[in-house]
N, C-alpha and C positions, 0 to 999 in steps of 0.2 A: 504494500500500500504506500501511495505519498500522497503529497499535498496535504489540507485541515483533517482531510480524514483519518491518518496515521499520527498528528501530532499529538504532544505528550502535553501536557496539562500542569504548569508553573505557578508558585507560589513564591517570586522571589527577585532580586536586584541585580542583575547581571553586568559586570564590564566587561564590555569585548574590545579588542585589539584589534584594527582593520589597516592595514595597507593600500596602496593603489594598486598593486597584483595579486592582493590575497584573495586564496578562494573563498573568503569568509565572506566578500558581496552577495548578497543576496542569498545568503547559504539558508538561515534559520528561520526554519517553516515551522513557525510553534505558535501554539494556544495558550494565550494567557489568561489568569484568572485575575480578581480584585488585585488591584495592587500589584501587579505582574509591571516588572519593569527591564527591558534589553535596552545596552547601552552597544552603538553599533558604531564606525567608523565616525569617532565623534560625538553620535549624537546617543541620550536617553530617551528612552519610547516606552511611555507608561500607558495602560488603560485602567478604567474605573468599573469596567465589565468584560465579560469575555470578547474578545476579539481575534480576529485569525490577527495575525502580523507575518510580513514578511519583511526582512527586514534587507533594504537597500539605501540606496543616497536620499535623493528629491522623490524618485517616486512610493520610497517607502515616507516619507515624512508626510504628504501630500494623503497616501492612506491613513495614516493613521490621524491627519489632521481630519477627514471626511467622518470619523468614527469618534469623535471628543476625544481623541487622546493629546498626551501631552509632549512634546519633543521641546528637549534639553540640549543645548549645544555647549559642548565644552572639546575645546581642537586640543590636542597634544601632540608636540611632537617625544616620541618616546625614548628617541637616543639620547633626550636630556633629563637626568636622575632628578633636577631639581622643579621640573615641567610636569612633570609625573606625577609628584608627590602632591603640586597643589592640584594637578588632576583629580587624584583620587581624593584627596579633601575637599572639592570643589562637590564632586558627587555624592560622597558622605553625605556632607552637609545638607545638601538638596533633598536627599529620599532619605535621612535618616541612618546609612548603613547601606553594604554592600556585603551578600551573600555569596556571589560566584564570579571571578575572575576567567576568560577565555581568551589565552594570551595567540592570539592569532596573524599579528601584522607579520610581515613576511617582505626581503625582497629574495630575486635567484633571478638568474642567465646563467645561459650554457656558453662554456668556453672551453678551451685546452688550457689548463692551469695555465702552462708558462707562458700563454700571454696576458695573465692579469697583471694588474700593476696592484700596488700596495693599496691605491686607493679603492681600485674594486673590491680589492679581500674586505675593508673598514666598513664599505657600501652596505655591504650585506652580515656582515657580524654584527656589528652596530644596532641593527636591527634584529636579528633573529636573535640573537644571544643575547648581546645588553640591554635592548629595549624589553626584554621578554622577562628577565630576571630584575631590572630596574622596577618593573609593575609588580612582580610578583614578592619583592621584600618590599613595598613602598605597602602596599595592601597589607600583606602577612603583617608588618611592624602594626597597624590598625585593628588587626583582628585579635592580636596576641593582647593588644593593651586594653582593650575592649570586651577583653574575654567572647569575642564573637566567634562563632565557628564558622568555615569557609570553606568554597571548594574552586578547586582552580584546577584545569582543564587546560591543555599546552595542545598544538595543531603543531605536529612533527610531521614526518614522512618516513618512510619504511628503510630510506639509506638513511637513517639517524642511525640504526645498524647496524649496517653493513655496508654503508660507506658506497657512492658512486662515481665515476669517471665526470667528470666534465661539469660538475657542479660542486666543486671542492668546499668551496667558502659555505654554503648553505650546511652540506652533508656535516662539515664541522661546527657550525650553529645550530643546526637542530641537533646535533649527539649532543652537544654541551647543554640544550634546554630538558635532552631527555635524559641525562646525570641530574642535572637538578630538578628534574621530579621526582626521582627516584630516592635520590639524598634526601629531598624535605619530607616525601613521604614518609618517612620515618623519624624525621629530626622533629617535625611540626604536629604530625599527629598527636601528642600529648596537650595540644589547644584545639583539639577539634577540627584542625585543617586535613584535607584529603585533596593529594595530588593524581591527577591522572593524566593520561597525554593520548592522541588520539591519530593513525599514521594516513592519511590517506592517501590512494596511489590516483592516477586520473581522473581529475576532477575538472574539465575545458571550463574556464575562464576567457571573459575577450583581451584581459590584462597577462595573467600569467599561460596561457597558452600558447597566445600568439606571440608571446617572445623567448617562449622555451624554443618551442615546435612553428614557428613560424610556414615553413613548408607545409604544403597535403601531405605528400607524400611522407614527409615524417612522422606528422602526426599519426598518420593511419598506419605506420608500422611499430608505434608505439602502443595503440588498442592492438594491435595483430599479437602484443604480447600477452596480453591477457587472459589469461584460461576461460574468463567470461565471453571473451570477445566484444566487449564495447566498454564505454565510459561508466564513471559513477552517475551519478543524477545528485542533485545539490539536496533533496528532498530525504534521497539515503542515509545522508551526513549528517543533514538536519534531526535526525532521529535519533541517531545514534548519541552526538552529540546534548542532546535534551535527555537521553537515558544517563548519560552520566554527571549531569546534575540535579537530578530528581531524586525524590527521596528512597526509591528503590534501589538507588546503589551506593547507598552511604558507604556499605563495606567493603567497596572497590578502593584500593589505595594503590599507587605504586604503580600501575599496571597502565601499556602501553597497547591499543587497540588497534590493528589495523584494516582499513576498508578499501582492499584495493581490488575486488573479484578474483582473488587467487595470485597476483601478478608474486609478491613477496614470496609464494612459496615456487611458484615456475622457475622465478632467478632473481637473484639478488643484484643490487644498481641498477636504479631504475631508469638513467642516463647511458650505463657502459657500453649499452650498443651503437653510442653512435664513434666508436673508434674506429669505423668501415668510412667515416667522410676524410676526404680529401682539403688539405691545406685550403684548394678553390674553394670547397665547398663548405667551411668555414669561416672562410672571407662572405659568400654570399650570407649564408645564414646569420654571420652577425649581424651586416647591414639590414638584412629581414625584420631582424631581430627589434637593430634600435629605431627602423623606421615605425611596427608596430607600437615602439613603446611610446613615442610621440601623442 
């Protein structure tokens, strides 16, 4: 099932982490109840009765503005520790309290390592790793003192693992956010916090797709790997991701999920195939690449 029919049913304050490529646009297909509040690329979306929400830029704001809800704007940029902190005080403040953290902003391009420059590596650590861990001790420091309990939820990828070819910087930004779930799972559990992290394998994005996979022909040999044969659906995620902060999985800690139709057990590096492109055909694809990301 997707769509309202399959969503899960919330009771709770959500911060999510959104990037310009992350699959998190428009990913969360959920049901809120009284007082159900998702904080999405920026912004907080409360309703005062049940409501579907999907949650995206303008035209999710635009829905939920047609339904009396309420939208909160507070921008962060996250690679800054001290942007962060009054982020997440800014939203405290607002609703009272913040129950679940979904550390999701993300950037990646595919490259042959040796031609990144130092600053690409920063590009993407910065993000994936210290914006991800900057929210998540800026919050955890609030829940500990607050004696509040919390659940924070990390969007890794399957080479956080097992490591892949040609996306070096991310593969070692997402291994470092899934150590630190792991580590707080156990360190933070004694305040009620519960970490979990969630892998997803192909999820087409018009941001992160088209500058992974820029080519047809790539992309389509990338679902060719899939023991399902086709893509996720954002609706699948959305489910999955609402079970792990519902109160049915309080007792999940520690634990890394992934949703990619079989791909992580067929082969591991979910990039390493494209070691068959040619120098040319690297030069093309990156241009692909940055022209898509425009």
């Amino acid at each position: 099932m997707s769509g309202p029919d399959a969503a899960i049913f919330l009771e709770l304050i959500c911060a999510t982490t959104v990037g310009k490529l992350a699959v998190g646009r428009g990913r969360y297909t959920i049901m809120l109840r009284e007082d159900g509040m998702v904080m999405d690329d920026g912004t907080v979306w409360r309703t005062e009765e049940n409501r579907f929400l999907l949650t995206s830029s303008t035209g999710g704001a635009d829905r939920m503005a047609a339904h009396g809800g309420e939208v909160f704007h507070t921008p962060c940029d996250i690679r800054d520790p001290e942007a962060v902190e009054a982020m997440i005080d800014r939203v405290w403040e607002h609703f009272g309290g913040i129950d679940v953290l979904v550390n999701n902003a993300a950037g990646n391009f595919s490259a042959p390592t040796e031609r990144l420059s130092h600053r690409a590596v920063d590009a993407v650590l910065n993000i994936v790793l210290h914006g991800t861990f900057y929210c998540t001790l800026a919050l955890g420091k609030k829940w500990i003192a607050a004696k509040h309990p919390g659940r924070v939820l990390s969007v890794v990828a399957t080479y956080a693992e097992s490591g892949s070819a040609f996306v070096v910087p991310s593969a070692a930004g997402k291994a470092g956010v899934l150590a630190m779930t792991r580590s707080l799972a156990v360190e933070w559990a004694r305040y009620g916090i519960t970490m979990n992290a969630v892998a997803p394998g192909p999820f087409p994005t018009p941001g992160a797709w088209d500058r992974l996979l820029p080519d047809p022909a790539l992309a389509q040999h990338a679902i060719d790997r899939i023991p399902l044969r086709r893509v996720g659906e954002k609706e699948e995620l959305a489910n999955l991701c609402a079970f792990l902060v519902a109160d049915g999985s309080q007792y999940i800690n520690g634990e890394c999920i992934a949703i990619d139709g079989g791909e992580w057990l067929k082969g591991s590096g979910q990039f390493s195939w494209m070691d068959v492109l040619t120098p040319e055909q690297w030069d093309a694809l990156t241009a692909q690449g940055k022209k898509a990301g425009k």
